[in-house]
C-alpha positions in Angstrom: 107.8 200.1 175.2 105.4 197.5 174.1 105.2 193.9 175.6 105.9 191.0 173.8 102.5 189.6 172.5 101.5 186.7 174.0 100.5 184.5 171.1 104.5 185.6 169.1 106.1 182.2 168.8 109.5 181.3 168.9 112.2 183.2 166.5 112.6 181.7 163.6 116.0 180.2 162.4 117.6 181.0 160.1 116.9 178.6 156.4 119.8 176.3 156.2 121.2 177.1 152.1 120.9 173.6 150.2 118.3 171.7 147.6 115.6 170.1 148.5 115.6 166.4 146.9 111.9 165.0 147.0 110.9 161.2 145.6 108.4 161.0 143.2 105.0 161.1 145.3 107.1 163.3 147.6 106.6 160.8 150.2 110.5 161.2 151.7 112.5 164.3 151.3 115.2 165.8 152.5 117.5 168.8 152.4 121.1 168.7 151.0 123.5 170.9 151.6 124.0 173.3 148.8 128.4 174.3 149.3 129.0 170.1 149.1 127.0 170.2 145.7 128.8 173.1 144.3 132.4 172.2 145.0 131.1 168.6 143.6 130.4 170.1 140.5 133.2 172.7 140.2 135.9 169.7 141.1 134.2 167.4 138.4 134.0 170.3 136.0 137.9 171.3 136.5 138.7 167.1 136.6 137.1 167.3 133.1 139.1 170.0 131.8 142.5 168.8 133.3 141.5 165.2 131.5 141.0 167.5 127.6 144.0 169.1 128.5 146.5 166.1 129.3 144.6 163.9 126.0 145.6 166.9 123.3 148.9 167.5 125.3 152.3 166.2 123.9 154.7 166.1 120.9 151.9 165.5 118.3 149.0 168.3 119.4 145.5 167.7 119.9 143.0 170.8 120.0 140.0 170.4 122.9 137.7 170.2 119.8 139.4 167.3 118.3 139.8 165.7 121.3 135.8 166.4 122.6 135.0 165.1 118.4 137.0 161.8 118.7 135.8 161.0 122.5 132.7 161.1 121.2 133.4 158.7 117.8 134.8 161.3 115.3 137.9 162.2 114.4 140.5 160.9 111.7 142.6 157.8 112.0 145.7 159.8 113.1 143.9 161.3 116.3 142.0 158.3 117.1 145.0 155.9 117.6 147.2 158.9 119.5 144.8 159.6 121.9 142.4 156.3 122.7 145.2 154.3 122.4 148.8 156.2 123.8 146.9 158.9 125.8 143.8 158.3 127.2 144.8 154.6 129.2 146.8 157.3 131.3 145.0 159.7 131.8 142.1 157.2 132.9 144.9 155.5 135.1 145.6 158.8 137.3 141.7 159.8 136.9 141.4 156.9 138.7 144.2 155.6 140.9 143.5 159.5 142.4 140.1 158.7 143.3 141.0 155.6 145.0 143.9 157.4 146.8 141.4 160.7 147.9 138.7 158.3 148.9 141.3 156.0 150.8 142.6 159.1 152.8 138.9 160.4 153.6 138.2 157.3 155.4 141.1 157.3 157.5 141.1 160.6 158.5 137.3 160.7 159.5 138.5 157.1 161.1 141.1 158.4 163.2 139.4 162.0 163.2 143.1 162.9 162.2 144.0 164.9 159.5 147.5 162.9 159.4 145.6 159.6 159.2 146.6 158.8 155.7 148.0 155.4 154.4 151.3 157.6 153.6 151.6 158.2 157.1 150.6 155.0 159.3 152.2 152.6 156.8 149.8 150.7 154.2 151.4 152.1 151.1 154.6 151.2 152.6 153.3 148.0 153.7 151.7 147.2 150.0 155.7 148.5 148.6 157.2 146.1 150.8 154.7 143.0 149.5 155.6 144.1 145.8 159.3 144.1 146.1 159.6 140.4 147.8 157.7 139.4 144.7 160.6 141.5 142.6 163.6 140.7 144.5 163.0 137.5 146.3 160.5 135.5 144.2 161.3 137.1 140.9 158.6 137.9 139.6 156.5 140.5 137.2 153.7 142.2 136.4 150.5 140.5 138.1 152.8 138.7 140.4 153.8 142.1 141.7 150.0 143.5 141.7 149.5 140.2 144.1 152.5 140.8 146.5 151.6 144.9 146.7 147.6 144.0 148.0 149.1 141.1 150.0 151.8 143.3 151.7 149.1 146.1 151.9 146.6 143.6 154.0 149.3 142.4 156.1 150.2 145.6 156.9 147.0 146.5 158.0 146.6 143.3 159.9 149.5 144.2 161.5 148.5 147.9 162.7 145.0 146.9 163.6 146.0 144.1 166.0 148.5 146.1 167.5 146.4 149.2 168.2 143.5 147.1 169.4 142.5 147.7 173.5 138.9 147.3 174.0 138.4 148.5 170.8 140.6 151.0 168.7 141.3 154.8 169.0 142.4 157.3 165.9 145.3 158.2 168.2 146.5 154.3 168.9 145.8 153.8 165.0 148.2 156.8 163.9 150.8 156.0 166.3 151.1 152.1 165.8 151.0 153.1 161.7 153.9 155.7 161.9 155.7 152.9 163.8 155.0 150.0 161.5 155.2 152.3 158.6 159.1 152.7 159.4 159.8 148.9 159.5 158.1 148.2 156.3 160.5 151.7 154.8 163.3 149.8 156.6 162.3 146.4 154.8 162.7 148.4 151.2 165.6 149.5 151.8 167.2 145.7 152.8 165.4 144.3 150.0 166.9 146.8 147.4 170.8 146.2 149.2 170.4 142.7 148.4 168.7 142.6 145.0 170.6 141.8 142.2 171.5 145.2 139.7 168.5 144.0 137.7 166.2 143.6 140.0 166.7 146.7 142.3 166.3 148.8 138.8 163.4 147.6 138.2 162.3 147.6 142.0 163.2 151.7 141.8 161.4 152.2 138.6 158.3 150.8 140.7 158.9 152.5 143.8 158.8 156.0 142.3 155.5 155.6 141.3 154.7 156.6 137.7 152.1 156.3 134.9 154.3 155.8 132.2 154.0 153.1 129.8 150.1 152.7 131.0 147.6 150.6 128.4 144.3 149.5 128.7 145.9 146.6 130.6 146.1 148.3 133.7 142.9 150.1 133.1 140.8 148.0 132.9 141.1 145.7 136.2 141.5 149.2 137.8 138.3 150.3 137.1 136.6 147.1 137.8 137.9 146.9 140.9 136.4 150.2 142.0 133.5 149.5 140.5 132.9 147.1 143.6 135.1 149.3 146.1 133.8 153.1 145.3 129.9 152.6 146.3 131.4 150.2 148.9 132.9 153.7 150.7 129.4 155.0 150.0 127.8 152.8 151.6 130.0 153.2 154.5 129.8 156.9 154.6 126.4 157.0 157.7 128.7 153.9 160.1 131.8 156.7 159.6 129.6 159.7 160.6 128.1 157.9 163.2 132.0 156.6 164.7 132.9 160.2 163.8 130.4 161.0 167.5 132.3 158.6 170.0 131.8 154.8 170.2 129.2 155.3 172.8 127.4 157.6 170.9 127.5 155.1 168.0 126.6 152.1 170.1 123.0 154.1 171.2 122.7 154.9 168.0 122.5 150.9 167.0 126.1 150.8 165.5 128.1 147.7 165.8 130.8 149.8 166.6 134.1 147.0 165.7 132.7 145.3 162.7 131.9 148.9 160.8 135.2 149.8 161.6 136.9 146.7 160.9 135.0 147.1 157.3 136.5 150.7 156.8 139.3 150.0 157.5 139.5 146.9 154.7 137.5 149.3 151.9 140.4 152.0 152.6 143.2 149.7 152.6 141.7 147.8 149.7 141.7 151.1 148.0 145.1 151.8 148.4 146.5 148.4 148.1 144.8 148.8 144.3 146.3 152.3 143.4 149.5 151.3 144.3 149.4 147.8 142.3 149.0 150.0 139.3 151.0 153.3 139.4 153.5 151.7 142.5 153.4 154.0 145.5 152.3 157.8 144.6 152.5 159.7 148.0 150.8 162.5 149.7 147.5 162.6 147.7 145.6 160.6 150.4 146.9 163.0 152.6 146.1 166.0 151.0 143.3 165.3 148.7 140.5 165.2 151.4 141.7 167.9 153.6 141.6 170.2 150.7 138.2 168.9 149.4 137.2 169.2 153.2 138.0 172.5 153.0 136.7 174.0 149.7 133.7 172.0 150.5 133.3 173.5 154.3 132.7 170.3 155.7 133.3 169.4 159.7 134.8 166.1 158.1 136.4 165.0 154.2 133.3 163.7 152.3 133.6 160.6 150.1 132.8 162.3 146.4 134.7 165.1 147.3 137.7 163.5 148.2 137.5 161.3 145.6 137.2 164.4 142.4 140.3 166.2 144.5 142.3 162.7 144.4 141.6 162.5 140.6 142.1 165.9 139.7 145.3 166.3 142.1 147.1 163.5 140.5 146.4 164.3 137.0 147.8 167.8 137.1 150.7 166.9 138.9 151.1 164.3 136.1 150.5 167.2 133.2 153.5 169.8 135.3 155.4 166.7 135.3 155.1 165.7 131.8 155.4 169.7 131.1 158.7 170.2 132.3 161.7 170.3 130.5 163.1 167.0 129.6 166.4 167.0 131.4 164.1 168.0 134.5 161.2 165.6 133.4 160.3 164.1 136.9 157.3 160.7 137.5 154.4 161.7 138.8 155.1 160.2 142.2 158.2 162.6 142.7 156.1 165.1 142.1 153.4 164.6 144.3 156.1 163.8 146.6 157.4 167.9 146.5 154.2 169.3 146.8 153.1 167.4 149.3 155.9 168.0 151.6 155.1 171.7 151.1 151.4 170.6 151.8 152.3 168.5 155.5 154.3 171.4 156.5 151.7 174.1 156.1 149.3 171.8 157.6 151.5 171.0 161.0 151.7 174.9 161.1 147.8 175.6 160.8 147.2 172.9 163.3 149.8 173.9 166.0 148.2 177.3 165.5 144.7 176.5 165.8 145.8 174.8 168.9 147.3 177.7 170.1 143.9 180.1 169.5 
């Protein structure tokens, strides 16, 4: 047996897979990881296909040509007004109340570092239902009336939880538990607010609660999108402060984080986000919830990323929109109802994997 030579260096580790990204003069690089890039793509890529699909979809036909040649300024009269006019405000609308929902639920979860740390769960969805039906069965009002009372209700909500949970700061596990508390007086609230509507008002009350894209124009795409045009790269941004809260407040604090006011401004972005989505398709459950653990996991991330969360978000909602539009029309169900069913099939395999994990 030979001796080690003296001059070997250390072992060398393994290469890390991912692309390098360089600037210009290559004066700053650095190495992304290549499994977050690839389920990017593949998410966007199936998002895009799901979008072709639900466009030529209905009771007048659209092939994925057409609908590619009329995107793109083609097309005849017929197939212009059908699809830029009755089908593609909706399918924008779930494209991109899913992405608000997805990114929403990735920053609570990394938040809390909870995977049950969705707005379903500790309340702000409720909260931004209960804001929209005082507007509909107290005040009497409609449409942006109703948009004002859900993101007022939603902020109050979140008020509300915050203050509560605070003790020398706030923990996931104070956050969750305060939420699931406040979340069943707001559900509570609904309920005493549809007893003592008038029959007209708790129809149309209903009709919002359910949450559906039906009947969605341009109108409610358009302040939609500008709004996450300011709200999206704000969750970017905010994507190093959550990494960094993701290591312990102490952790954060040597690190130079202003540990309170980052979390304070998560926590607005993500209620923001929610508060937004559910002003314009009422309160569709379970995709916070589920989006970013499942882009967590396809993307084999210790933690939901931001992009990833938001593609599953979009492309979650707008196939559960195409099954539901799909079905047979005496079992035709709104989107939220659907989202509803599968995601209780979702929580309950989760609670499994979890109370197994813990077990191993």
């Amino acid at each position: 047996m030979t001796a080690p030579s003296a001059t070997a260096g250390p072992p060398e580790r393994p290469a890390i897979p991912g692309i390098v990204v360089r600037s210009p003069r290559e004066a700053l690089s650095a190495r992304v990881p290549a499994r977050p890039v690839l389920a990017g793509t593949a998410l966007a890529l199936v998002t895009l296909a799901l979008a072709v699909v639900a466009i030529g979809s209905g009771d007048y036909p659209v092939s994925p040509r057409e609908v590619v040649d009329t995107l793109l300024g083609g097309g005849t009269q017929a197939t212009s007004f059908i699809i830029e006019t009755l089908r593609l405000p909706r399918v924008l609308c779930a494209l991109l109340v899913g992405a608000a929902l997805g990114v929403s639920g990735a920053l609570f979860q990394s938040l809390t570092n909870n995977p049950l740390g969705s707005p379903d769960i500790v309340g702000f969805t409720q909260g931004s239902a209960t804001g929209a039906l005082v507007v509909i069965t107290i005040l009497g009002g409609s449409g942006l009336e109703v948009s004002a009372g859900a993101l007022a209700g939603g902020a109050l909500c979140a008020t509300l939880v915050y203050a509560l949970a605070y003790k020398r700061g706030v923990s996931g596990y104070r956050l969750v538990l305060v939420g699931i508390g406040i979340s069943a007086m707001a559900l509570a609230a609904n309920d005493y607010l549809l007893t003592r509507a008038r029959i007209e008002e708790a129809v149309q009350a209903t009709v919002w609660l359910v949450g559906s894209l039906n009947g969605r124009g341009w109108e409610h795409v358009r302040p939609l999108a500008a709004t996450l045009v300011v709200l999206l790269p704000a969750a970017l941004l905010l994507a190093r402060p959550l990494r960094l809260l993701e290591m312990g407040d102490d952790a954060a604090r040597a690190l130079g984080l202003r540990v309170e006011p980052a979390r304070v401004a998560i926590v607005l972005v993500a209620v923001a986000l929610v508060a937004v989505a559910t002003t314009a398709a009422g309160p569709i459950g379970f995709v916070a919830l589920a989006a970013p653990q499942l882009a967590r996991r396809l993307a084999r991330l210790a933690n939901p990323g931001i992009a990833t969360s938001a593609l599953m978000g979009a492309a979650l909602l707008l196939a559960s929109d195409i099954v539901a539009q799909r079905l047979p029309n005496e079992m035709q169900l709104p989107v939220g109802l659907m989202t509803g069913m599968t995601g209780g099939v979702y929580l309950a395999w989760l609670l499994v994997a979890e109370r197994r994990r813990g077990r191993g």
